[in-house]
Backbone as a ProteinNet text record, in pm:
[ID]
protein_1_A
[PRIMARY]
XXXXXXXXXXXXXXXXXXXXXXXXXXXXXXXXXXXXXXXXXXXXXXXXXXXXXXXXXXXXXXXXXXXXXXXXXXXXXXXXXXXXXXXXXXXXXXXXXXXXXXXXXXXXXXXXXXXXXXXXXXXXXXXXXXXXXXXXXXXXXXXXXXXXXXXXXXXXXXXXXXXXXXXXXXXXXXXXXXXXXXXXXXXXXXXXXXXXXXXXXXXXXXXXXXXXXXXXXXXXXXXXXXXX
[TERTIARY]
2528.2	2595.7	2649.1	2688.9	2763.1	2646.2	2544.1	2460.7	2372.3	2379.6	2325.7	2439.1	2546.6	2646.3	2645.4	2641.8	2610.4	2486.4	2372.7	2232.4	2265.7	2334.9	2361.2	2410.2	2545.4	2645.8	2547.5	2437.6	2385.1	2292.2	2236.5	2141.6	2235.1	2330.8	2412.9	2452.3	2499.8	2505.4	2380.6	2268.4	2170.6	2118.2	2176.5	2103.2	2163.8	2100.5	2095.7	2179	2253.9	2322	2296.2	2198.9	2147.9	2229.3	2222.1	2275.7	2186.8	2307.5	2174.1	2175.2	2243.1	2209.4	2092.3	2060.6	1934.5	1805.8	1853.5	1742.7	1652.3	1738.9	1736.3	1671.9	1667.9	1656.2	1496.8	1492.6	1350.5	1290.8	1295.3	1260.2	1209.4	1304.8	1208	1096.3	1146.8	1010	898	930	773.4	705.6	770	746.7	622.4	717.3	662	566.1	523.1	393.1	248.7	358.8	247.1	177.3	248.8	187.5	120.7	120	5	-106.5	-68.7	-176.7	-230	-187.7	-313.3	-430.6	-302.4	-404.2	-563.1	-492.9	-592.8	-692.9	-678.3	-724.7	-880.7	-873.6	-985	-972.3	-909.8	-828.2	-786.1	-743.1	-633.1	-508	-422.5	-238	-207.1	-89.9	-16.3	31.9	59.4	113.5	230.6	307.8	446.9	452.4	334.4	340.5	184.2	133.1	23.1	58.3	168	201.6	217	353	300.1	196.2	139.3	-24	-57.4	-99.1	-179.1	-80.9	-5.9	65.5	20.1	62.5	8.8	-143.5	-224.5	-327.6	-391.7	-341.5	-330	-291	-153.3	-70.8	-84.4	-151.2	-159.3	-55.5	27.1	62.1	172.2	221.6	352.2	305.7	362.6	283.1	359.5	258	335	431.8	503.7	643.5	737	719.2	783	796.3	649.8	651.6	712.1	699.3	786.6	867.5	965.9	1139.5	1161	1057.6	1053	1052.7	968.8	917.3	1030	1077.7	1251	1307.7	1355.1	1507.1	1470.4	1373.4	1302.8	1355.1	1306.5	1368.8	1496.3	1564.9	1704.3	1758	1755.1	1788.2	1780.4	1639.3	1617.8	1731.5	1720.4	1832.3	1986.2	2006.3	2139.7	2172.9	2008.8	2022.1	2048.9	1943.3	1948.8	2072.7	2170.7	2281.6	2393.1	2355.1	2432.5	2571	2571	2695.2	2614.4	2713.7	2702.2	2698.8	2651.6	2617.5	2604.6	2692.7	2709.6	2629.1	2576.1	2531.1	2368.5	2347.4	2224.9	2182	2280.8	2272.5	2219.2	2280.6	2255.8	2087.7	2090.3	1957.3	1840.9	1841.8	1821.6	1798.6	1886.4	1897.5	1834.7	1863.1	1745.3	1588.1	1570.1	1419.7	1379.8	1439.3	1430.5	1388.9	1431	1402.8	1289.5	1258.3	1133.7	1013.7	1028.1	923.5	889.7	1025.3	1009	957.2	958.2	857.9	709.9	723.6	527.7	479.1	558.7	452	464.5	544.9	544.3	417.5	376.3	278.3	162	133.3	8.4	-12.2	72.9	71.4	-63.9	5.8	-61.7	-153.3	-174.4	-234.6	-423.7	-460.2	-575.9	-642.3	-527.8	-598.2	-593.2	-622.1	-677.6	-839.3	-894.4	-1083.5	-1056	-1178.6	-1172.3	-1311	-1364.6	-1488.2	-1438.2	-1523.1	-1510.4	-1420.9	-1470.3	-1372	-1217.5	-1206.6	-1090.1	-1023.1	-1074.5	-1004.1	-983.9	-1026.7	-982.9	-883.5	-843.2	-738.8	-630	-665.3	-542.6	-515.4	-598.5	-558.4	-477.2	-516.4	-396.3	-346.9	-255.6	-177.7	-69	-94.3	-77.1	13	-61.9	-31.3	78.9	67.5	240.4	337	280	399.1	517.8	447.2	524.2	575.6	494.9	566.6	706.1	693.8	792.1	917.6	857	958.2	1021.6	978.4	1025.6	1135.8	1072.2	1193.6	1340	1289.9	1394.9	1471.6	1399.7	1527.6	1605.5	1522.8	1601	1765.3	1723.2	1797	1938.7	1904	2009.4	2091.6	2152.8	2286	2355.4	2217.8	2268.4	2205.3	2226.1	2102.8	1979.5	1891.4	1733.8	1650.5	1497.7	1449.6	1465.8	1466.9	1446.2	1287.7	1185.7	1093.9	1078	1204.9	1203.1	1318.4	1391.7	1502.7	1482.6	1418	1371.2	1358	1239.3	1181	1310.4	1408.6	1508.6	1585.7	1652	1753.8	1738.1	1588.8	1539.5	1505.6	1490.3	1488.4	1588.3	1719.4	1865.4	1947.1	1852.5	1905.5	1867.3	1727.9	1669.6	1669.5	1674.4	1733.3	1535.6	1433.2	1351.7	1281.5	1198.3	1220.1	1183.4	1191.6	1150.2	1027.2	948.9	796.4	683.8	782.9	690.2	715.3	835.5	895	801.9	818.8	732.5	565.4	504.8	400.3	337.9	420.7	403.3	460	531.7	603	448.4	399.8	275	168.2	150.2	7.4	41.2	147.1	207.6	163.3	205.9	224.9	42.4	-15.1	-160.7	-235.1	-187.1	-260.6	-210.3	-122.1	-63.8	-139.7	-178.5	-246.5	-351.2	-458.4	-603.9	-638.3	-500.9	-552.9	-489.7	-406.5	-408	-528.3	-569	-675	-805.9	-860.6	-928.7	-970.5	-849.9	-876.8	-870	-762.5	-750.6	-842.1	-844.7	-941.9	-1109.8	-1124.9	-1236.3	-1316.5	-1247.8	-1295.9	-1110	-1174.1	-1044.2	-1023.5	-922	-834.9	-753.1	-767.7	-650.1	-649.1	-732.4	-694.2	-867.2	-839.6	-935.7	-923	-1012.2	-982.7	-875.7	-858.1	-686.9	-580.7	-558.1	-483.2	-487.2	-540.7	-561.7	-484	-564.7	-495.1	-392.6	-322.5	-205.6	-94.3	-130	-43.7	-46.9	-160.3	-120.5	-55.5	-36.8	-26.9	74.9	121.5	224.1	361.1	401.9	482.8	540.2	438.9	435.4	448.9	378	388	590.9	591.7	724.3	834.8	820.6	853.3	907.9	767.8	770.1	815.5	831.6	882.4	1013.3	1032.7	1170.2	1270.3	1188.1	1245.1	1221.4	1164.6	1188	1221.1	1280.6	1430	1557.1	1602.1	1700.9	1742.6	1606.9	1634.9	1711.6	1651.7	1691.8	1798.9	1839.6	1923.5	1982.6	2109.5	2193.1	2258.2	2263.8	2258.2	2416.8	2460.6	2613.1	2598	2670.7	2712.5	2851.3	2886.9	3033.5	3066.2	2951.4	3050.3	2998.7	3044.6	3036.8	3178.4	3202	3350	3393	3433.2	3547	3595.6
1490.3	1533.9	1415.1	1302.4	1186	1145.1	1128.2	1024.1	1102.9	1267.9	1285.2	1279.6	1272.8	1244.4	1122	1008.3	857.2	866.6	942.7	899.2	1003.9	1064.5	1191.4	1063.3	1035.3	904.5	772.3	727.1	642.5	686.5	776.3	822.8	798.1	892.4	903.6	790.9	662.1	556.5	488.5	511.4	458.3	518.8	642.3	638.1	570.9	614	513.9	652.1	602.5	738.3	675.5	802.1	774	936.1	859.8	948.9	1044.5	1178.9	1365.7	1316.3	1291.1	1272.5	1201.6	1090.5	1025.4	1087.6	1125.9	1178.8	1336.4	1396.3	1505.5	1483.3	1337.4	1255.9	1207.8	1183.1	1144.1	1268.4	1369.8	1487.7	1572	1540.5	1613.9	1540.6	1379.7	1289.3	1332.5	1323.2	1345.6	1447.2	1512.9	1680	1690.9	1719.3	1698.4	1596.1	1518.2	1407.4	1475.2	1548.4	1562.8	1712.7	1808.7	1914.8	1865.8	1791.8	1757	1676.6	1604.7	1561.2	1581.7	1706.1	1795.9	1870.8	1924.6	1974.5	1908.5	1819.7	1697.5	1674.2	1662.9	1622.5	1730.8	1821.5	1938.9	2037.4	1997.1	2086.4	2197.5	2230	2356.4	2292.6	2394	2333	2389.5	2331.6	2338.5	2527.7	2572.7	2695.5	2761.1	2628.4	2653.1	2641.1	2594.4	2640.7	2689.7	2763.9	2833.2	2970.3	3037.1	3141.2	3099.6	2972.3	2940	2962	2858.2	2800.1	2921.6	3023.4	3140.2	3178.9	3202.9	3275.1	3176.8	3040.5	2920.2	2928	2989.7	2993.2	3171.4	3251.1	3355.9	3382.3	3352.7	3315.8	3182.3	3130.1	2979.7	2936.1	2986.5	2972.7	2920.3	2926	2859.8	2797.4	2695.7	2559.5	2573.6	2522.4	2500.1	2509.4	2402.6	2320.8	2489.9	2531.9	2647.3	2784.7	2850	2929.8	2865.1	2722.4	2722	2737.3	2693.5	2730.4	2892.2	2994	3119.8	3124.1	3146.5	3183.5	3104.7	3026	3005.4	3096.9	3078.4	3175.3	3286.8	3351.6	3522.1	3482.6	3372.5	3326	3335.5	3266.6	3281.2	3378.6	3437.9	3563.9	3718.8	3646.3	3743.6	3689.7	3564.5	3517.3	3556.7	3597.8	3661.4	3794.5	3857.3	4014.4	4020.8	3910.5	3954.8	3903.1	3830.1	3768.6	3861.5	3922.4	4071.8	3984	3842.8	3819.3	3721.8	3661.3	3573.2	3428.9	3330.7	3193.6	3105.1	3030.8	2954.1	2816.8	2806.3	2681	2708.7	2821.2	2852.7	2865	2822.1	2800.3	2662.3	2567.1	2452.7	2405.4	2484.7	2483.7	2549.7	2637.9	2624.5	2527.9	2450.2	2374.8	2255.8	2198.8	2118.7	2138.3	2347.7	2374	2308.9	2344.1	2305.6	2129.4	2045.9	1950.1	1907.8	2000.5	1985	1994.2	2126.7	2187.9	2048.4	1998.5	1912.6	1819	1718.6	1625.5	1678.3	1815.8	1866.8	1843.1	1891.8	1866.9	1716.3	1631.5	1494	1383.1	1435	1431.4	1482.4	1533.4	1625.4	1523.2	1506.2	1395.5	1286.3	1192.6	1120.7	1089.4	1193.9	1224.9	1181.8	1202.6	1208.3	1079.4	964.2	803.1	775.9	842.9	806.4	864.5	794.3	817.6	945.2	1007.4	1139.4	1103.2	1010.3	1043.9	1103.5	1139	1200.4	1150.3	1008.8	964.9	948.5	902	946.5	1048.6	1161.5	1313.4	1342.8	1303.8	1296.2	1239.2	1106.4	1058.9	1100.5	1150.4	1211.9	1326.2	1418.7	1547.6	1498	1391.3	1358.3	1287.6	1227.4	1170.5	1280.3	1407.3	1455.1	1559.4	1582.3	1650.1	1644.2	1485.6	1419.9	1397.5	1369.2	1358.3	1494.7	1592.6	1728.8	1761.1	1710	1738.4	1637.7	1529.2	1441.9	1474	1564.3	1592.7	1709.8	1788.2	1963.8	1929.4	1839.9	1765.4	1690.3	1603	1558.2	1661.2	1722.7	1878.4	1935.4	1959	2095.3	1989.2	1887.4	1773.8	1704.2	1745.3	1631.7	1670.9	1800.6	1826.2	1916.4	1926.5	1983.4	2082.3	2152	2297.3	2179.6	2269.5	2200.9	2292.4	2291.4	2294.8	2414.5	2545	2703.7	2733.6	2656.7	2684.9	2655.2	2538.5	2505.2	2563.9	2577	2642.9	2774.8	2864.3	3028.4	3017.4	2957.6	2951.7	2896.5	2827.2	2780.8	2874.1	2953.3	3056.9	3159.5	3220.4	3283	3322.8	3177.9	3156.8	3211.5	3119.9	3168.7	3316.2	3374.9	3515.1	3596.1	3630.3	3678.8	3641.9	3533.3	3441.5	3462.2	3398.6	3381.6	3212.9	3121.5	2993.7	3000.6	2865.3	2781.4	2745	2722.4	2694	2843.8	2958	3107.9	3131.7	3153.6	3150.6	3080.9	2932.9	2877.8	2914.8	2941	2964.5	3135.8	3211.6	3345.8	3314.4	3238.5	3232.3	3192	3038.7	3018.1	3113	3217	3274	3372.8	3442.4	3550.1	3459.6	3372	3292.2	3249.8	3254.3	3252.2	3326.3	3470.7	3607.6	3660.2	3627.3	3710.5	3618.5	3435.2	3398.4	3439.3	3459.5	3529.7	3575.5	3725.6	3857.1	3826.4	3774.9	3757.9	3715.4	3548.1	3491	3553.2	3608.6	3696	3820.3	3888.2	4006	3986.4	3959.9	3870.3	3760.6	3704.4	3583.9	3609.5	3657.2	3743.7	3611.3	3535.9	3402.1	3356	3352.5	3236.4	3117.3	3029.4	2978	2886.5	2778.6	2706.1	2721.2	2768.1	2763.8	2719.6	2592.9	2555.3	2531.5	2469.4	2473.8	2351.6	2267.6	2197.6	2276.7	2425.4	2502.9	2564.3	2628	2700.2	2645.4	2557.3	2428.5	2388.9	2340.1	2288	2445.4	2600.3	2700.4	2734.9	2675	2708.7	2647	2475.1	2399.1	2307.5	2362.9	2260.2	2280.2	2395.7	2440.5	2389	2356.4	2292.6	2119	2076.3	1937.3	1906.1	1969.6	1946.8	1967.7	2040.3	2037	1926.9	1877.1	1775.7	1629.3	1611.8	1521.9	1531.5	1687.8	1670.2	1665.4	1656.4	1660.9	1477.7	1392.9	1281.2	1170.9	1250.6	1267.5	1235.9	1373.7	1374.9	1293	1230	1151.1	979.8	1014.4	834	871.2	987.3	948.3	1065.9	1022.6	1111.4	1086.3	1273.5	1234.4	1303.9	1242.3	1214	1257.7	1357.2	1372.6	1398.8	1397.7	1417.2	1547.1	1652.2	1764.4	1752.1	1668.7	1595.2	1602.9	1643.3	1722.2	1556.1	1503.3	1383.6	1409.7
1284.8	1162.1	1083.9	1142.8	1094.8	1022.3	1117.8	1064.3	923.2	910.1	784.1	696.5	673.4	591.9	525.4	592.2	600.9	540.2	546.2	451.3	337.1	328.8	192.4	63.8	165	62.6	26.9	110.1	90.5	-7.2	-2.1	-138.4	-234.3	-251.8	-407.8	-459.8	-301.5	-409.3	-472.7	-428.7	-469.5	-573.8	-604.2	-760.6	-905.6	-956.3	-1077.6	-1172.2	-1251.2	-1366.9	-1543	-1563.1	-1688.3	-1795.4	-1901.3	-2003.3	-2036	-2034.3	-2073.1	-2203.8	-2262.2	-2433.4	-2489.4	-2416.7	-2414.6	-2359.1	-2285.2	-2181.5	-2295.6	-2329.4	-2391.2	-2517	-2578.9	-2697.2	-2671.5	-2545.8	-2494.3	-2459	-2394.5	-2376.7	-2506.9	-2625.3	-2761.8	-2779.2	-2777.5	-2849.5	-2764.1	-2636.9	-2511	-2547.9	-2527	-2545.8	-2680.6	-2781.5	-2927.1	-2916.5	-2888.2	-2870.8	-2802.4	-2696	-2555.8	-2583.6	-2643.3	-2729.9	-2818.9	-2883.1	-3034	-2984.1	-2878.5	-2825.5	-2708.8	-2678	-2624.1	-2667.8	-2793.8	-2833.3	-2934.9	-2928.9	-3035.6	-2901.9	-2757.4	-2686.2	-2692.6	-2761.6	-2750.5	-2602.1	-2527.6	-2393.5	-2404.9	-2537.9	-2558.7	-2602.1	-2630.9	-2666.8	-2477.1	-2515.9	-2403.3	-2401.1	-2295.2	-2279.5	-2337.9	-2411.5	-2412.8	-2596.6	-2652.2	-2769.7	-2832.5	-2750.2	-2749.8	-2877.3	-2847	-2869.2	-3051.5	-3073.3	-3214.7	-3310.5	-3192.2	-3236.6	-3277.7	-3185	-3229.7	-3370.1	-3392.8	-3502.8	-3653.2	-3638.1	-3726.7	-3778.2	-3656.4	-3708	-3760	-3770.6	-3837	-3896.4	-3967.9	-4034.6	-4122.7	-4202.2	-4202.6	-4319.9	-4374.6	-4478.9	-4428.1	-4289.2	-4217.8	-4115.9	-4112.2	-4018.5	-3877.8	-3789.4	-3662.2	-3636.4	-3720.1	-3660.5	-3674.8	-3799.8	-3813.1	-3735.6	-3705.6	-3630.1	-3459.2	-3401.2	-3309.2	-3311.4	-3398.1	-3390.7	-3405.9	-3469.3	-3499.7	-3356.9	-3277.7	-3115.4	-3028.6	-3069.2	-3017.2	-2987.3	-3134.6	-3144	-3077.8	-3080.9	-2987.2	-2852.9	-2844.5	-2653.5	-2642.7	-2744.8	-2728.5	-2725	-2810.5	-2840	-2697.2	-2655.7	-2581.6	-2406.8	-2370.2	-2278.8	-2318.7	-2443.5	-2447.8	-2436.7	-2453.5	-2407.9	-2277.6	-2168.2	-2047.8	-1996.5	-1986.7	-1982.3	-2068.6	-2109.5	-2182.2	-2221.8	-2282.9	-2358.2	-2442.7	-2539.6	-2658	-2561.1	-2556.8	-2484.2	-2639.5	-2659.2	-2754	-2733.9	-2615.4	-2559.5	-2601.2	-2629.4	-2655	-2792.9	-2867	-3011.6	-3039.1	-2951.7	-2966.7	-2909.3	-2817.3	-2770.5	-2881	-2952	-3114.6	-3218.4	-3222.5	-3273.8	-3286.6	-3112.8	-3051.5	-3047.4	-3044.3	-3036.9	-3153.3	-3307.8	-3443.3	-3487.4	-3422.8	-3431.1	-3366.8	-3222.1	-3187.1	-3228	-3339.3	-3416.7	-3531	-3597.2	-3709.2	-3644	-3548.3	-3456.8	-3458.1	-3417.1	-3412.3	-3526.9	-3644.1	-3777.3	-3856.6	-3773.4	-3801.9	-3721.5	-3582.9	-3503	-3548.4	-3606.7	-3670.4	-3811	-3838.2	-3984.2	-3930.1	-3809.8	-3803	-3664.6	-3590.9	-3488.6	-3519.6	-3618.3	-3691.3	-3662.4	-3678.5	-3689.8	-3524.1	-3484.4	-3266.7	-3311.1	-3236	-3252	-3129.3	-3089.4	-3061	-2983.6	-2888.9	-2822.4	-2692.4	-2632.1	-2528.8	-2410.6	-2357.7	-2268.5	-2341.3	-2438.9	-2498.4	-2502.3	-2526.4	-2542	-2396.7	-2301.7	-2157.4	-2118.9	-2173.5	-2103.6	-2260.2	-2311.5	-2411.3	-2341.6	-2256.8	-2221.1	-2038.8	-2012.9	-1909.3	-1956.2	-2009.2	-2094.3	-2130.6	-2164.3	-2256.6	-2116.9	-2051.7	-1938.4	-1882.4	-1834.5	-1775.1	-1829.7	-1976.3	-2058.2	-2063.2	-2110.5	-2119.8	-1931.3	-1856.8	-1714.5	-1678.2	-1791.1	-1729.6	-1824.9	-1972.6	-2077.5	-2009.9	-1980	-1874.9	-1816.5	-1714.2	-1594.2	-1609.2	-1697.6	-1773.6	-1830.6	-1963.6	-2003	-1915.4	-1805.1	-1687.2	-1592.9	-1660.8	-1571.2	-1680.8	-1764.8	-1878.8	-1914	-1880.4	-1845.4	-2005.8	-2046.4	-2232.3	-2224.2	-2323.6	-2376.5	-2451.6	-2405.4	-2428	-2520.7	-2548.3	-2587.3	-2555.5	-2637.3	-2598.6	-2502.1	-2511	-2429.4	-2281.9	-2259.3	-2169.5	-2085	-2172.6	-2172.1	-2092.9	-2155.1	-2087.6	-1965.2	-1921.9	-1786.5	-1672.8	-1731.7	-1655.1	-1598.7	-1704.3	-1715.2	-1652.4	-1703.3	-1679.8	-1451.7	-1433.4	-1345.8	-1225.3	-1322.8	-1289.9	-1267.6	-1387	-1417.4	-1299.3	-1280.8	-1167.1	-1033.7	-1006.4	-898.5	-831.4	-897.3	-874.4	-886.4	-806.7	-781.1	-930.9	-965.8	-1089.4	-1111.4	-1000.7	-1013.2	-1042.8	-1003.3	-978.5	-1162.3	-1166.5	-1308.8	-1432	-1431.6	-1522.6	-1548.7	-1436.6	-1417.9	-1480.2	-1448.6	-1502.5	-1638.1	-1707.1	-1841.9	-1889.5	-1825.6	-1914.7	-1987.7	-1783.7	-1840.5	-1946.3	-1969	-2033.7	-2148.1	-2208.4	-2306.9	-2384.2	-2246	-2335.5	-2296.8	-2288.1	-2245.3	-2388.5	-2434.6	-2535.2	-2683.5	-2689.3	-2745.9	-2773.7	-2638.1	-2617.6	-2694.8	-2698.6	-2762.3	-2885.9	-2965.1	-3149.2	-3141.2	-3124.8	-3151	-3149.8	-3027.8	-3036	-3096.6	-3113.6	-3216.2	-3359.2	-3349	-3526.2	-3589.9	-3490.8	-3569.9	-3561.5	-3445.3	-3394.8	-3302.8	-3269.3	-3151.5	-3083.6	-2915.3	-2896.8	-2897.9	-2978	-3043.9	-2967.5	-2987.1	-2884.3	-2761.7	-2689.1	-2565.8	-2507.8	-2402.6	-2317.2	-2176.1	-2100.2	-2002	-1958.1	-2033.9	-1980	-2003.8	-2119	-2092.1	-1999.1	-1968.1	-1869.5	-1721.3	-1692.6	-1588.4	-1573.1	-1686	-1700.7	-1686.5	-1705.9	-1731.4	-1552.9	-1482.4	-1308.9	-1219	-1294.7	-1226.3	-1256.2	-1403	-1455.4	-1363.5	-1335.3	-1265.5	-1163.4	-1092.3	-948.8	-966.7	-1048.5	-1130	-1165.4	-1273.7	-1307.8	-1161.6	-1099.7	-994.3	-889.5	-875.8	-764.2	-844.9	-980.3	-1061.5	-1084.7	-1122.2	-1073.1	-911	-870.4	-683	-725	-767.4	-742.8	-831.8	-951.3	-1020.5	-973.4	-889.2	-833.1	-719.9	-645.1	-540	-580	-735.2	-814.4	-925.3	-954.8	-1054.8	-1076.7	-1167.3	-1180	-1339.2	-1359.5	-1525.2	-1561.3	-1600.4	-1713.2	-1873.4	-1885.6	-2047.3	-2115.3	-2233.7	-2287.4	-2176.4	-2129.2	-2077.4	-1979	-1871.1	-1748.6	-1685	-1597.9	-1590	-1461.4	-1500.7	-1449.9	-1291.3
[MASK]
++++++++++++++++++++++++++++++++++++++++++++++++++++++++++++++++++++++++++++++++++++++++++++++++++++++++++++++++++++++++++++++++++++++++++++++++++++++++++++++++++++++++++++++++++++++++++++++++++++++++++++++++++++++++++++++++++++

């Protein structure tokens, strides 16, 4: 018993304490990068703004960036039904989704000037992959309200008291089962979604996961509401 006490204290001093405010700051930029350039990758979009996508592209008269923060607030909104009170922390997480969206259609600006051959669009679609697994991890970790997409699957998690990896994973496929069928019916072809979506909606789960398990082994994150 001593001696796991003695390696508990020896971990904690060994991590490193980095700021949620930053972290959370890096978590939009990743994020917002690693969605646009997936989907540039010809792979598919990512799972987590699939649902946009489909709306952006049926809808075209409102761009990406917009219908994400729309498909937000629904998240939010809907975590305050199931939590059956008002969560003010989830406003801010709003807020943050909003800036995420304004990054996507700033990424799309200039996403265009990367060449697009094949071995390229490969290592853009892993590239693209880790990035959003290392942006997830970071969010669930930085000690603020986050991105509402990332946000859900967390809470959500919390609410039901179901793991985090089962959670994210059913959030994805929901997320591009429900793409499928706009794209498909509406557009009358499917839309955004390939086989790195697909992939990334079984497996991201388990990914962010094990990134964040080796996270926590190195660091520890501090913010203004970091209780002293």
């Amino acid at each position: 018993m001593n001696n796991n006490n003695a390696d508990t204290m020896i971990q904690e001093t060994d991590r490193r304490t980095l700021r949620g405010e930053l972290a959370l700051i890096a978590a939009v930029l990743i994020n917002s990068f690693g969605v646009v350039l997936m989907l540039y990758s010809g792979a598919g979009i990512s799972a987590i703004s699939s649902v946009p996508f489909a709306f952006s592209e049926v809808f075209t008269k409102i761009s990406l960036g917009t219908w994400t923060y729309l498909f937000q607030g629904l998240l939010v909104l809907t975590l305050m039904i199931l939590r059956k009170k008002f969560v003010p922390q989830y406003l801010f997480s709003f807020v943050v989704g909003f800036a995420f969206g304004e990054f996507l259609d700033i990424h799309e600006l200039w996403i265009g000037i990367l060449p697009q051959t094949i071995p390229c669009r490969i290592v853009y679609f892993v590239l693209s992959y880790i990035l959003i697994c290392i942006g997830i991890a970071l969010s669930n970790r930085c000690g603020l309200p986050i991105i509402p997409t990332d946000l859900f699957p967390r809470e959500l998690s919390d609410i039901i008291r179901v793991g985090y990896p089962k959670i994210k994973i059913a959030f994805d496929v929901i997320c591009l089962t429900v793409t499928a069928c706009m794209t498909g019916f509406l557009l009358g072809h499917l839309d955004g979604l390939g086989i790195g979506t697909i992939l990334a909606a079984f497996t991201m789960g388990k990914c962010i996961g094990l990134i964040g398990s080796w996270m926590d082994k190195r660091y520890t994150f501090v913010t203004v509401l970091t209780k002293e």
